[in-house]
C-alpha positions in Angstrom: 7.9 145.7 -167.1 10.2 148.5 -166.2 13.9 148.3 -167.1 16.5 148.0 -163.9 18.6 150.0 -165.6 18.9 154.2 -165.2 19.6 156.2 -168.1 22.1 158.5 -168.4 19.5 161.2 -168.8 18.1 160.7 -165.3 21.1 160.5 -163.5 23.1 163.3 -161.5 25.3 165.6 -163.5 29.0 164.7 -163.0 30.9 167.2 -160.3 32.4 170.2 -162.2 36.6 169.7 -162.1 38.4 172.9 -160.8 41.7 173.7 -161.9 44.6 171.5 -159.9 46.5 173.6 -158.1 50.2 173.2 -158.3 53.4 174.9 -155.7 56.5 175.2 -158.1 59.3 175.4 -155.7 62.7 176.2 -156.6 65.5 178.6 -155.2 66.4 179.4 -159.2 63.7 182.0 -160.1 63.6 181.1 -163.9 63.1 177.6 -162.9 59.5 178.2 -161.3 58.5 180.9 -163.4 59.2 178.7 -166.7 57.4 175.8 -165.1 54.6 178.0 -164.1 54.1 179.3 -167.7 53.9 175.5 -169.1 51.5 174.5 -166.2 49.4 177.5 -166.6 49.6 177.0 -170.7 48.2 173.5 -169.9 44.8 174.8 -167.5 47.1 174.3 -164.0 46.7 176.9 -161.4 50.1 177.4 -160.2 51.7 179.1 -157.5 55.6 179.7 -156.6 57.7 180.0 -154.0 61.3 179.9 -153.5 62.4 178.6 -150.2 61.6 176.0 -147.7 59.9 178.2 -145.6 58.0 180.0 -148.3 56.4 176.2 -149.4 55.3 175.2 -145.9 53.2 178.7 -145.6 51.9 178.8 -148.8 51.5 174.7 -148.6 49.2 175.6 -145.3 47.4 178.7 -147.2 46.0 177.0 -150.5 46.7 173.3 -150.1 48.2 172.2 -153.2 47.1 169.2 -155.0 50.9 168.2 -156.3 53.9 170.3 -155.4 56.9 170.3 -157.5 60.2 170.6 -155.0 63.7 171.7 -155.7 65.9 169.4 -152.9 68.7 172.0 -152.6 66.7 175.6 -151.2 67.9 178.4 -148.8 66.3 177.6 -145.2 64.6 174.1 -145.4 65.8 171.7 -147.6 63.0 169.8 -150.0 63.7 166.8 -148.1 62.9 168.5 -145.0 59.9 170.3 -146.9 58.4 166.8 -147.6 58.5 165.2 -144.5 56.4 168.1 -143.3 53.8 168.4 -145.8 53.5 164.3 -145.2 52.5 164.7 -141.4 50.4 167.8 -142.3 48.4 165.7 -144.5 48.9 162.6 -143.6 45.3 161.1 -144.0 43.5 164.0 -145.6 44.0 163.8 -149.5 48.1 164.6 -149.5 49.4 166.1 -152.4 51.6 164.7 -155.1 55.1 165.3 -154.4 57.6 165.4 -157.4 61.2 166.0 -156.6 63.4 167.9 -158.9 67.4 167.9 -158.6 70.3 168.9 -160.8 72.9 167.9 -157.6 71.1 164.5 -155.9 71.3 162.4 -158.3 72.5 159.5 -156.4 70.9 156.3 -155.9 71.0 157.0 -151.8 69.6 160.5 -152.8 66.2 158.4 -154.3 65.9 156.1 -151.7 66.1 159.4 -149.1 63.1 161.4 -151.1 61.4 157.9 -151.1 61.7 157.9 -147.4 60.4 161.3 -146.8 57.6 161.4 -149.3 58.5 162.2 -152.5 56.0 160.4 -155.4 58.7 161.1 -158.1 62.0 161.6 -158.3 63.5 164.2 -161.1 66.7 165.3 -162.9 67.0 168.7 -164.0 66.2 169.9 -166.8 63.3 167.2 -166.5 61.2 167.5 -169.8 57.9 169.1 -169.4 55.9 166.3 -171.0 57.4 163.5 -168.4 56.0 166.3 -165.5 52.7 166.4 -167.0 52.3 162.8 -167.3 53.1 163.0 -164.1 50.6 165.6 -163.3 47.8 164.0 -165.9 46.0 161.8 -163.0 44.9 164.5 -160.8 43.0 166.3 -163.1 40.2 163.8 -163.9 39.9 163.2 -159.9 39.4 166.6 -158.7 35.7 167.5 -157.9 35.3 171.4 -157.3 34.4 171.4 -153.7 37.7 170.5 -151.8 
């Protein structure tokens, strides 16, 4: 009598994972460049920009799987940035949005990012390791086709 089970052996190879892709957004150029270099150093594709404006278009061009948001940039604020990228991807796979302050760091500030979109809420300088915890769930999720 045959077994119901399958083996492992005749099932379908798992989906090869791509790298997640991560927008490091910060008006503060050493800022995004030094988190780019630990999300890079970790197997992250990575991508900055360093205004509101900048985000959105690059947000539309590669569609990031998290972005990393400075609330206080020239043009559009990241509260502002937030909101948007929410109703752009509202029910197709939205990205992770962390929110990273040295300046909001009021309890109205949270509950404001919370209302817009934002996942996380972080005070600069945030320690790397807490960001890729943060980070760690996307990468066992992301099949290479998206």
């Amino acid at each position: 009598m045959p077994s119901p089970f399958v083996s492992g052996f005749d099932a379908e190879p798992a989906p090869a994972l791509r790298p997640v892709r991560v927008l490091v957004a910060d008006d503060e150029r050493d800022i995004v460049l030094t988190l780019e270099s630990i999300l890079r150093d970790e197997g992250y594709e990575t991508q900055g920009a360093y205004s509101g404006d900048d985000v959105l278009k690059k947000a539309r061009a590669t569609r990031p799987d998290a972005a990393i948001l400075d609330i206080q940039m020239p043009g559009i604020s990241g509260f502002a940035v937030a909101r948007e990228l929410r109703q752009i991807y509202s029910l197709d796979r939205p990205p992770l949005l962390i929110a990273i302050t040295g300046k909001w760091t009021k309890s109205s500030d949270r509950l404001l990012a919370a209302l817009v979109g934002f996942d996380h809420y972080l005070i600069k300088p945030c320690e790397p390791k807490h960001l890729l915890k943060l980070l760690a769930p996307l990468v066992a999720v992301l099949p290479t086709k998206i």
